[in-house]
N, C-alpha and C positions, 0 to 999 in steps of 0.2 A: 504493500500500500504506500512504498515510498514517491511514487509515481502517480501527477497528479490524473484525475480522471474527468476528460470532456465528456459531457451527455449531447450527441449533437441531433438536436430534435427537441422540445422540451416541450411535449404534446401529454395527452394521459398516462403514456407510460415513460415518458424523460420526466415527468415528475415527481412520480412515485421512485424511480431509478435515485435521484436525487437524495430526497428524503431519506432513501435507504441506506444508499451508498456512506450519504454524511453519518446518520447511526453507527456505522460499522464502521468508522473510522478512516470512513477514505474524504480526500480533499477532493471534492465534485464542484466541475464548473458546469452550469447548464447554458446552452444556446440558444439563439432566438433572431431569428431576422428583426423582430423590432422588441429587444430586451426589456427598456423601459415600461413598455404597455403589455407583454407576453410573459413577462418573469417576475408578477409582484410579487412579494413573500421571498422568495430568496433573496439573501444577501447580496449587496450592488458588487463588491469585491466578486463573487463567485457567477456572475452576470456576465456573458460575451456575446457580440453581435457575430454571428454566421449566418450566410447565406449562401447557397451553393452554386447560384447566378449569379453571383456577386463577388469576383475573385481578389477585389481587395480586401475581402471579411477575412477570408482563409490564415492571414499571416495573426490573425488572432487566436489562432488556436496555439496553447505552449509546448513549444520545440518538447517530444520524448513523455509529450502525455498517451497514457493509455486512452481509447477511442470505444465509445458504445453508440453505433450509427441506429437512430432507431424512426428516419424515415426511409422510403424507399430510395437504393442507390440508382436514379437515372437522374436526368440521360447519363448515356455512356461516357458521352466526349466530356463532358462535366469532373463525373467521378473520373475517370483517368486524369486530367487536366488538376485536379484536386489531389490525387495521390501523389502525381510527380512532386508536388509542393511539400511532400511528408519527406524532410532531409533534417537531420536522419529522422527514421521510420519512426512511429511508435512502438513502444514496449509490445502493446498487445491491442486487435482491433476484433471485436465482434459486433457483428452484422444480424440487425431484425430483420428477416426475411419473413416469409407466409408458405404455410401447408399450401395454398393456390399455386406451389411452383410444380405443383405434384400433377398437373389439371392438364395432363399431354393431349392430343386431339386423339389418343387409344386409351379409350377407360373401359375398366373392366366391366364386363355384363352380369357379375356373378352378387348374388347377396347373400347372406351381408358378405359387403363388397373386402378381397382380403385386405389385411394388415400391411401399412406401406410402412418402411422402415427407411434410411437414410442409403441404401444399394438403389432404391424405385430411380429410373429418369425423371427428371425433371424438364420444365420447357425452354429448353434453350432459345427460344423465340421472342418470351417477354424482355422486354428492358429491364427490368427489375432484375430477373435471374440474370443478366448479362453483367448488370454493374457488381452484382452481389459474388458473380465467379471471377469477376475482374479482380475484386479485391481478393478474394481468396487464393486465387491463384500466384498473384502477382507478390503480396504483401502477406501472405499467409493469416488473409482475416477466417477468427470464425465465425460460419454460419448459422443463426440458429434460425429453426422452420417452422414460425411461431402458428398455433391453431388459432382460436378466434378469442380475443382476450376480453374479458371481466371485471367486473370490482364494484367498487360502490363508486356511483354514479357512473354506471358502462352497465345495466341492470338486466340478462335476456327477457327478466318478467317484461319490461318495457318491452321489449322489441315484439314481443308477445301482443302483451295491451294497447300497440301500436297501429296494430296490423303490418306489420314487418315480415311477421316469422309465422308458420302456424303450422298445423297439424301433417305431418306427412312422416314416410318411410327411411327421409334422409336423415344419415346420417350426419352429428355436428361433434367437433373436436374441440375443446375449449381449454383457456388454464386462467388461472387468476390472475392478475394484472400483480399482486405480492410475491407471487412466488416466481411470476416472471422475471421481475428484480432481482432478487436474489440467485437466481440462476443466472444471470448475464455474469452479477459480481463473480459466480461459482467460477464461472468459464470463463474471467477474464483470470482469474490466479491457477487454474488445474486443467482448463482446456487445452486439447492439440493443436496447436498450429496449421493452418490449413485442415480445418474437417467441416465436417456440419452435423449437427444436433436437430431432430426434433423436440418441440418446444410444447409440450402437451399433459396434460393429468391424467392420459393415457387409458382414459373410461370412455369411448363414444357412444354418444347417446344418442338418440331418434329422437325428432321432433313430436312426433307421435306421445311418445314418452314423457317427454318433458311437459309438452304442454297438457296431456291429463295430470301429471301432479303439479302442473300451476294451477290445475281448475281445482283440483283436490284439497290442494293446502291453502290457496290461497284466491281460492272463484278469481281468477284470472282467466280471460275468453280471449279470441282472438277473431279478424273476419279475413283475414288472410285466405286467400286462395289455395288448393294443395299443391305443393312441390312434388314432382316424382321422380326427380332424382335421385339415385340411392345414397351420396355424398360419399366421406370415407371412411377408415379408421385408422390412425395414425399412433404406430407403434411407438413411444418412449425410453424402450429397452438400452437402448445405447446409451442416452441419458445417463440414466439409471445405474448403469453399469459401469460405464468410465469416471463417469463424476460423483457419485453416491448421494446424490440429492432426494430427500427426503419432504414429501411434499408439505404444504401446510395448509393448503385447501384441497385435500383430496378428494373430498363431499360434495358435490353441488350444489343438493339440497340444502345439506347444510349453510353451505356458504350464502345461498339466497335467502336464506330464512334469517341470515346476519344482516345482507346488503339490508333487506325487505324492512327491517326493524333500524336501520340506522341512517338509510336514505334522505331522508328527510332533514335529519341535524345535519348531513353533509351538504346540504345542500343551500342548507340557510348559512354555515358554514363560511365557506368561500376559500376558507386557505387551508383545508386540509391535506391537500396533495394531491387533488383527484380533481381541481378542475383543469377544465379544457385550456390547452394555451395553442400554438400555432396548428392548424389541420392539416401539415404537410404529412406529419404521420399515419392519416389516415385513421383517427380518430373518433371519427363522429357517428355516433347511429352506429347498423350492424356491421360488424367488421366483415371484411372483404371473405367472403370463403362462405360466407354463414347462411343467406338463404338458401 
C-alpha cells in the first residue's frame, strides 16, 4: 500500500472503491472530468481532474501510482495514446470490464445455459474488449469480468418496480457493489499480471425467481414484458481459487432485504458513498448485461 492508488472513474462504484480503499489504509485519489461538482465529500487534496479526451488531464495522474480503471476503456486510439503516457508504468492496473464481453454472435442453445468461466471467447469486436486487451496485453492490466453490480441505491427491487426487468427464464449474474471493492483492492496486491477474473457471487439466478420472491417478501410487481432469453451463468471459481476471496454478500435476498430497509436514509443521505457522480461508468439504471 506504499503506492499511491488512482480511482479513474468516480461513478457508483469509484466511490465506494474510495471509501474502501481509504478504510484499508490505502492513499486513494479519485477522478472526475469536473472534480469540483462530481467529487463532493472527498477531500480537495485527494481530488484530480481526468478526462480521457482531454490529454492535458492525463499528466495529473502521479508518476508509479497503482491504477483501478472503472469506466469502459474506448476508444482505442485514446487508451493506447493514454498508456504510452504511463513512463514508467504503474505498479499495478486493473481493469472493470463486463460479463457482456462473453455475448459472441454463437450463444449457446442449451439450458440452463453452461457455466462460462475465464477459457469462454470473448468478442473481440467490441471496443471495450479491445481497449480492455490492449491494456492487458501491453501493460499486463488485470481484467476483471464484472456481472451486473448492486448496492444500496443500485436496488434490482427498483429495476423490478420500474418496469425495467421482469419475469422470464433468463438468467442474471450479479455481485454487490462492496464486495466488488474489495476484490479490485484483492487483485491489485495478489493478482497475476496479465489474467482476467470473473467478477460474480457466483449464484445465477432467473428473473422468474427473483421476481416471485420480490412479490413474496416484499409485493413488489412489475409490467415489464417477458424476456426469453436464456442469459448466462458465470462461473467465479478462478476467483475463488487464486485469490481466496471470501464473499460478504453472498445472499441476495439477504442483501435486498438490507438495501430495502436502508434505502431511504441513503438516500436523504447524500454522502454516503453510493451517490451517482460522473455516468461514464455506466452507472445508471440496469446495468448493461441485465435485461
Amino acid at each position: 500500500m506504499t503506492s499511491p492508488l488512482v480511482v479513474l472513474g468516480s461513478g457508483y462504484t469509484g466511490r465506494v472503491l474510495h471509501r474502501t480503499g481509504t478504510s484499508e489504509g490505502w492513499t486513494v485519489h479519485a477522478t472526475s472530468r469536473n472534480p469540483l461538482n462530481n467529487l463532493v465529500g472527498i477531500p480537495s487534496g485527494q481530488r484530480l481532474r481526468f478526462d480521457l479526451e482531454q490529454p492535458s488531464t492525463w499528466l495529473n495522474i502521479p508518476v508509479g501510482a497503482d491504477l483501478i480503471w472503472c469506466f469502459p476503456a474506448t476508444p482505442l486510439e485514446q487508451v493506447q495514446a493514454f498508456a504510452r503516457t504511463l513512463e514508467p508504468p504503474p505498479r499495478r492496473i486493473v481493469v472493470l470490464g463486463s460479463t457482456s464481453s462473453y455475448d459472441g454472435p454463437r450463444q449457446s442453445t442449451e439450458y440452463p445455459p453452461p457455466w462460462i468461466d475465464e477459457s469462454a471467447p470473448i468478442d473481440r469486436t467490441k471496443p471495450r474488449v479491445q481497449g480492455e486487451e490492449y491494456l492487458r496485453n501491453e501493460l499486463g492490466a488485470i481484467v476483471l469480468h464484472v456481472a451486473g453490480i448492486y448496492g444500496p441505491g443500485r436496488n434490482p427491487l427498483d429495476w423490478i418496480r420500474q418496469g425495467r426487468v421482469g419475469p422470464s427464464r433468463k438468467y442474471v449474474n450479479l455481485i454487490h457493489v462492496e464486495d466488488l471493492a474489495a476484490i479490485c483492492l484483492l487483485t491489485l496486491e495478489h493478482g497475476k499480471f496479465g489474467e482476467a477474473y470473473n467478477v460474480s457471487d457466483g449464484q445465477p439466478h432467473t428473473w422468474n425467481e427473483i421476481c416471485v420472491t420480490a412479490q413474496q417478501r416484499w409485493d413488489v410487481t412489475t409490467t415489464a414484458k417477458e424476456n426469453h432469453s436464456s442469459g448466462k451463468r458465470i462461473s467465479n471459481a478462478k476467483l475463488r481459487a487464486e485469490l481466496g476471496y471470501t464473499l460478504r454478500h453472498p445472499d441476495l435476498y439477504e442483501s435486498l432485504a438490507l438495501i430495502e430497509s436502508s434505502d431511504g436514509v441513503e438516500a436523504e443521505d447524500g454522502q454516503n458513498g453510493f451517490q451517482q457522480g460522473t455516468r461514464r461508468e455506466g452507472t445508471g439504471g440496469v446495468p448493461s448485461g441485465i435485461r
